[in-house]
C-alpha positions as a Markdown table, in Angstrom:
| # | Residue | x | y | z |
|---|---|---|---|---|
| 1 | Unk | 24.6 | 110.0 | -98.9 |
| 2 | Unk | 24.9 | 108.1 | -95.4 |
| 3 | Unk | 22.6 | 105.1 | -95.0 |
| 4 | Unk | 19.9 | 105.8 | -92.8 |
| 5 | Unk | 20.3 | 103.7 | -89.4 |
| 6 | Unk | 18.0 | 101.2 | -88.8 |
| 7 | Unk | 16.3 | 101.1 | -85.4 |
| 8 | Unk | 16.5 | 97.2 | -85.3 |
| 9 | Unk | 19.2 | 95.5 | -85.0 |
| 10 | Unk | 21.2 | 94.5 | -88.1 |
| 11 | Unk | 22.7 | 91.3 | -88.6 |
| 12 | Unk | 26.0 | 92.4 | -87.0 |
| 13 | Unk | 25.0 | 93.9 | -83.9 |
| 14 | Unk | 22.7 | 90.7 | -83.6 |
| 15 | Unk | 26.0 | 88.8 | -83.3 |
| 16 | Unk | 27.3 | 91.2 | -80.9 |
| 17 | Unk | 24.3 | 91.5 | -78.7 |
| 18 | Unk | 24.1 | 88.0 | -78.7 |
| 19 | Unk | 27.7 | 87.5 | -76.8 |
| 20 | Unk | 25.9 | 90.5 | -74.4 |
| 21 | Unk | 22.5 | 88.6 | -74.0 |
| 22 | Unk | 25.2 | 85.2 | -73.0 |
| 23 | Unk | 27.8 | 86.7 | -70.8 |
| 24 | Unk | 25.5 | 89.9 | -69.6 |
| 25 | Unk | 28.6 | 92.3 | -69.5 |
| 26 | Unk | 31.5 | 92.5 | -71.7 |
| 27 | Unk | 34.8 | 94.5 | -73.0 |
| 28 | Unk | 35.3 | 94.9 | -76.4 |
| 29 | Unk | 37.6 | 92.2 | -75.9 |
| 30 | Unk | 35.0 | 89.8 | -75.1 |
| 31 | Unk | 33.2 | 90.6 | -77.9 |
| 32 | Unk | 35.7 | 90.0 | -80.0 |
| 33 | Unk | 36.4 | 86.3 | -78.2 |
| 34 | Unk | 33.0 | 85.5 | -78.5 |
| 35 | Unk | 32.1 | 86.2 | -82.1 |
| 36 | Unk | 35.7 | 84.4 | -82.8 |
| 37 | Unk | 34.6 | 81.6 | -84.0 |
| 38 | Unk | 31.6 | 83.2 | -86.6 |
| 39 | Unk | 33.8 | 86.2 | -89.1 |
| 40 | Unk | 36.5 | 88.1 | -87.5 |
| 41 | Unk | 35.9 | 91.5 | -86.4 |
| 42 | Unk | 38.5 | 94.3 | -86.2 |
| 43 | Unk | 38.5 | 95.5 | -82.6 |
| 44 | Unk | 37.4 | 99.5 | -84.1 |
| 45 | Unk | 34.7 | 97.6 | -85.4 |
| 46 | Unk | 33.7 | 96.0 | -82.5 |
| 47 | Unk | 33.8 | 99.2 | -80.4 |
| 48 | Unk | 32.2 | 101.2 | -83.4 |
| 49 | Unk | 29.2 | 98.6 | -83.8 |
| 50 | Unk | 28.7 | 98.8 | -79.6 |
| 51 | Unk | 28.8 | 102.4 | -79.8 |
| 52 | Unk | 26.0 | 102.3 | -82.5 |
| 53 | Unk | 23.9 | 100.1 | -80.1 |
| 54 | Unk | 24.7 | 102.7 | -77.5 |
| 55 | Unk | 23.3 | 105.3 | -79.5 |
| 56 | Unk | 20.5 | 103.1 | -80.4 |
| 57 | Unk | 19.7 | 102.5 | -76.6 |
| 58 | Unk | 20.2 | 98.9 | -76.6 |
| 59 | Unk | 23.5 | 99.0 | -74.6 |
| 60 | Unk | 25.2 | 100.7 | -71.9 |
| 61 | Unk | 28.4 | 101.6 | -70.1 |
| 62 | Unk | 30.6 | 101.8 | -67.2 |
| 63 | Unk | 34.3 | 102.6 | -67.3 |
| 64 | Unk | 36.5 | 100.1 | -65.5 |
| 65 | Unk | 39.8 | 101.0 | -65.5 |
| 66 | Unk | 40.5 | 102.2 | -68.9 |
| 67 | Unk | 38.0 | 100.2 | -70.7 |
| 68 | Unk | 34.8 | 100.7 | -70.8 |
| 69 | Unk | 31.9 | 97.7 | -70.0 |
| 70 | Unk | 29.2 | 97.2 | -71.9 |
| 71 | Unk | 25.6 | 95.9 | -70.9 |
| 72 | Unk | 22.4 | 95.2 | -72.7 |
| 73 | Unk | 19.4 | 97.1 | -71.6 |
| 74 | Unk | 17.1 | 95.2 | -73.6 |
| 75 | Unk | 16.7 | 91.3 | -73.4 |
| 76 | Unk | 16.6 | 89.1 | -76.3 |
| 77 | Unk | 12.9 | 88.9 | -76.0 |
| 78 | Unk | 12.5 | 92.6 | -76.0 |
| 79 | Unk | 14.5 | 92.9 | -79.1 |
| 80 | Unk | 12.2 | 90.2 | -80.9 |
| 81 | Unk | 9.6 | 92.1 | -81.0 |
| 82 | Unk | 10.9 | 95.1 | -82.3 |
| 83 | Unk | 12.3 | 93.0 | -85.1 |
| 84 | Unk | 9.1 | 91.5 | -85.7 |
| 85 | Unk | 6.8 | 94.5 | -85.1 |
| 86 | Unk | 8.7 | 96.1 | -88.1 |
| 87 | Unk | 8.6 | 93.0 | -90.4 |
| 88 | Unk | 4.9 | 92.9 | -90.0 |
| 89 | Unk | 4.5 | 97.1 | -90.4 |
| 90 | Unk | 6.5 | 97.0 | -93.2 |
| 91 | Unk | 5.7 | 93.7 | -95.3 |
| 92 | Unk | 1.9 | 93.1 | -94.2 |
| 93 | Unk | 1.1 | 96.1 | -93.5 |
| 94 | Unk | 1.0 | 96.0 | -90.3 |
| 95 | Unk | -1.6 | 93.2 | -90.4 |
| 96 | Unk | -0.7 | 90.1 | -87.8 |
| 97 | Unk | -3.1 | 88.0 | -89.6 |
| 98 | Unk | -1.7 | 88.5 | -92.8 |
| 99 | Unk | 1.4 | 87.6 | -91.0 |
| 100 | Unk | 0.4 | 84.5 | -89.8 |
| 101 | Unk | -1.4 | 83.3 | -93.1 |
| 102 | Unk | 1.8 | 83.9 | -94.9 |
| 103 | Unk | 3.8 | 81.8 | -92.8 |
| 104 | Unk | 1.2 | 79.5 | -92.8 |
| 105 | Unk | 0.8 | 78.9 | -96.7 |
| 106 | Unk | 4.1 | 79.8 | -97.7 |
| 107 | Unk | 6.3 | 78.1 | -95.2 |
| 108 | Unk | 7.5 | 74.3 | -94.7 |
| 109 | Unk | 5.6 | 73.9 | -91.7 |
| 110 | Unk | 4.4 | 70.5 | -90.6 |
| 111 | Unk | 1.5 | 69.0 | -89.3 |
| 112 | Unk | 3.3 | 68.7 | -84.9 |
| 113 | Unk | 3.9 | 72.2 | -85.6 |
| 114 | Unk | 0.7 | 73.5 | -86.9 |
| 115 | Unk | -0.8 | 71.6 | -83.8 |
| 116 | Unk | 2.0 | 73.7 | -81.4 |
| 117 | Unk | 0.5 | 76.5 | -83.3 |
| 118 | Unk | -2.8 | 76.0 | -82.7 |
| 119 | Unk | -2.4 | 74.9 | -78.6 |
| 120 | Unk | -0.5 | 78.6 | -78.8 |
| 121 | Unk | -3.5 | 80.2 | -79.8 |
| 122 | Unk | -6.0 | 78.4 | -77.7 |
| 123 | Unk | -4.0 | 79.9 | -74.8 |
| 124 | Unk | -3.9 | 83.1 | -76.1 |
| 125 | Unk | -7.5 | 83.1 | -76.3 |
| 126 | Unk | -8.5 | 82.1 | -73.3 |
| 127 | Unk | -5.8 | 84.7 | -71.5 |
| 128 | Unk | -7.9 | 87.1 | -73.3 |
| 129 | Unk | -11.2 | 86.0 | -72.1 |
| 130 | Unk | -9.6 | 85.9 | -68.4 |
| 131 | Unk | -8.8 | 89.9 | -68.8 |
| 132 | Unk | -12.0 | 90.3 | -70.3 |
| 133 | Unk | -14.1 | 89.5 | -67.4 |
């Protein structure tokens, strides 16, 4: 039975989405250059995996010459957030403060970045009292 396709992005289109996110559009060619120095990819792969993220909506493509192009129509940002939406849905039930109170008990975070943390959430809150009014 085929895997069912994730609607993230897995750890190899990351790689490949990353050399779109850096050089905005690419050949399979360039894919391949830029993910040279991480594992070596078969070029099929390449062009399979950048299908996939066609398919998946996070690319797309214009034929130049014989090749096509490929372009990300997300940004990295974007993409983030999808990633993280489903950790939290899935592992904490889609509870953001059970989230956060996991990373903060069960991670190595220091003391300069609980106080980041904190200045973060300040902000936050006081963005959502400007709206408010």
């Amino acid at each position: 039975m085929a895997r069912k396709s994730s609607s993230t992005l897995t750890e190899a289109e990351s790689r490949i989405m990353d050399v779109l996110w850096d050089q905005k559009e690419v050949s399979v060619r360039d894919v391949m250059d830029g993910i040279s120095g991480e594992t070596k990819q078969a070029y099929n792969t390449i062009q399979t995996i950048l299908g996939i993220l066609k398919d998946k909506g996070y690319v797309e493509t214009r034929k130049q010459g014989r090749a096509f192009l490929y372009r990300p129509l997300i940004s990295r940002g974007e993409a983030r957030n999808q990633a993280l939406k489903k950790l939290i849905g899935n592992a904490f039930g889609g509870s953001s403060e059970a989230f956060a109170q996991h990373l903060l008990k069960q991670s190595d975070i220091d003391e300069g970045e609980i106080a980041a943390l904190e200045k973060v959430i300040e902000m936050a809150i006081q963005e959502k009292d400007i709206k408010d009014d």
